[in-house]
Structure formats: structure tokens, C-alpha cells
N, C-alpha and C positions, 0 to 999 in steps of 0.2 A: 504494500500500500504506500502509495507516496504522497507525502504530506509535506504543506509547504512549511516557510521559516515562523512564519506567526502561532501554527498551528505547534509546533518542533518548539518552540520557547514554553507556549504554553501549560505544554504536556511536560516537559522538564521542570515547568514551574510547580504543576500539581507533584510531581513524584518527590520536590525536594518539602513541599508542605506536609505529604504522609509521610515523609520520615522524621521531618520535624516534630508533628504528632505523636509517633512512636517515641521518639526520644526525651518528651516533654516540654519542646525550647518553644519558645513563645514566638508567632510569625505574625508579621503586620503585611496587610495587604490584600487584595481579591482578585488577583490574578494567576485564578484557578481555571480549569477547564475539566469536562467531564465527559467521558468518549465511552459511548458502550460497545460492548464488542457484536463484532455481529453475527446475525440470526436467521436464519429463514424466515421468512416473511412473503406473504402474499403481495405486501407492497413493496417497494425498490426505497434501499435507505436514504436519508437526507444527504445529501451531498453537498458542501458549500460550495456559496459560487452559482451555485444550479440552483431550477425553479421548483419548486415541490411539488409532485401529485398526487391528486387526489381523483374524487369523482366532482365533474361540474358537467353544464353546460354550456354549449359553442356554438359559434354560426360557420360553416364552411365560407371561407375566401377564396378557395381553389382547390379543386382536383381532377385525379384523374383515375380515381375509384370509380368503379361503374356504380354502388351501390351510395357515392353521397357529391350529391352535381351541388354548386356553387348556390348559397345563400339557405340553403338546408340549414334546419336546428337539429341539432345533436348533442347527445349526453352520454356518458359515462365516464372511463377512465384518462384522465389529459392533465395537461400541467396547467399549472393554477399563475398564469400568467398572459400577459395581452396576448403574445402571437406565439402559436405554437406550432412546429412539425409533428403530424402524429403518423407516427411509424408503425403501430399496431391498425390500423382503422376496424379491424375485427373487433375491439372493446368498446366499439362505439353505436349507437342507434339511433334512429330516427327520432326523432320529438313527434310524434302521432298527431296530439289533440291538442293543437293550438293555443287553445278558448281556456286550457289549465294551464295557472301560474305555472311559470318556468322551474322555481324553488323545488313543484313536486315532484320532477325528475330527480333531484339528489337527496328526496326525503323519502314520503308516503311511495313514492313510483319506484324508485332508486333502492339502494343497499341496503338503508336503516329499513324500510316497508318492507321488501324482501328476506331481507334478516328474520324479523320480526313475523311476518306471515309463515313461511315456511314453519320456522322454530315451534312458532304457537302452534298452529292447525296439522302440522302434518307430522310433529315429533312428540309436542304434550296431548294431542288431542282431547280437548276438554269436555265433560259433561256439563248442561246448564245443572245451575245451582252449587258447584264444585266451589271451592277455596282456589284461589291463585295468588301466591308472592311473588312476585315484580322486582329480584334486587334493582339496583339502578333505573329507577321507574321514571325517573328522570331527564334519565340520557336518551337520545336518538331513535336508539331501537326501544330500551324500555318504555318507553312513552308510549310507544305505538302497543306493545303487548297489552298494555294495560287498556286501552280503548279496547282492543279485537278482543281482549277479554272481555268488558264489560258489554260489549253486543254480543259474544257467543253464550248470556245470561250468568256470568260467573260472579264470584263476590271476590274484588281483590282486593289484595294488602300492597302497597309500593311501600320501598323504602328509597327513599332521595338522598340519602348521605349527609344532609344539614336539614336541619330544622328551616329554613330560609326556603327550602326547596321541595319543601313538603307543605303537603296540604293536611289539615286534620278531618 
């Protein structure tokens, strides 16, 4: 892995702060860094420098895929920046239904909805009247479990992680 001079001080600077720790000496300063090692992962790691991806939506400016002509909307997997080469176009699909906010391609339509749907309906398959707990009822996808719960008749519990983020 090749990392540049900013990155190579900083990392020197963390390894002489954990030994200073170990050895008890007292260190003034916050010119730490903290580098995790890496993992498989469904998504590709942050790299500096580079733009991050996620899932959003796009308007095609140009191609030469048969399947996405010029001023199409599309959503899925892309970098989260003005203009971008997309090199897979396979992770990408058409925007259908116009007349629906764009947002619910990267929510309710998108990953956290599909997350969500699949996980609830075809892995918990719930009975009306059943108990359901929601950890993170909060978050993205929990949010949405918790609604398909309460229209598939169920009685749920979320937990939001702060009192601020819960409802009673």
C-alpha cells in the first residue's frame, strides 16, 4: 500500500503517542491518525483524494450503453460527486415513476426499503398480533421495519439508542 508523506508522519505520529501511553510520558498534541485495517466489504474503502460511494441518484450526460440514452434518471451504486465515470452501468437502473420524489430511490425504493422488506417479510415472516423488537428503529432500514411491521398488524417495540430518538 502506498501512502503519501502527510499520511507516513501521521501514522509515525500515532505509533510514537501509543508508546508514549504504554510508557506513561505525558504527550501534548492531536496529531493522531487512525487507519483501520482492511476488510471485505461489499462497498470499496474510502480512499483519500477520491470521491466516496454510495447509492444516489443521476441524470445520464452521455453514453453509449444501449440500456441508459442521454438525460435518463438513474439510481443506484455511483460516486457521490458532480460528474462521475460509471464503469459498472450494470449497478444502475432506470428511475420508473417520475411523479415519486427522487429521495425514494435511495430510501423506501433503494437499499434501506429492500433491506428492510426482504429481512421483515421473507426471513421473520410475521403473524398479525405477534410482538416485534426493532433494535435501531431509528436508523434507515429500522424505520422502515417498524412501519411494514405495524401494517403487517404486529405490536412493536423500537429501540433508538437515545432517549432524543425515541418516541414513548
Amino acid at each position: 500500500m502506498q501512502l503519501d508523506q502527510g499520511i507516513k508522519a501521521k501514522l509515525k505520529s500515532a505509533q510514537r503517542t501509543q508508546k508514549a501511553k504504554k510508557s506513561g510520558r505525558l504527550m501534548k498534541g492531536s496529531d493522531q491518525a487512525k487507519i483501520r485495517a482492511p476488510y471485505d466489504s461489499h462497498l470499496p474503502s474510502f480512499t483519500l483524494d477520491s470521491p466516496i460511494y454510495g447509492f444516489g441518484v443521476s441524470k445520464v450526460l452521455d453514453s453509449s450503453h444501449p440500456n441508459f440514452k442521454t438525460g435518463e434518471l438513474v439510481w443506484g451504486f455511483t460516486g457521490w460527486e458532480e460528474y462521475s465515470l460509471i464503469k459498472d452501468p450494470d449497478q444502475l437502473f432506470k428511475v420508473q415513476d417520475k411523479d415519486l420524489p427522487l429521495s425514494y430511490y435511495i430510501g423506501i425504493l433503494g437499499m434501506p426499503g429492500m433491506t428492510a422488506y426482504v429481512g421483515f417479510f421473507k426471513f421473520c415472516s410475521p403473524k398479525k398480533g405477534e410482538t416485534v423488537y426493532v433494535s435501531a428503529a431509528s436508523g434507515a432500514v429500522g424505520q422502515l421495519v417498524g412501519q411494514f411491521a405495524k401494517i403487517a398488524g404486529c405490536y412493536v417495540v423500537g429501540s433508538g439508542g437515545a432517549k432524543k430518538r425515541s418516541i414513548s
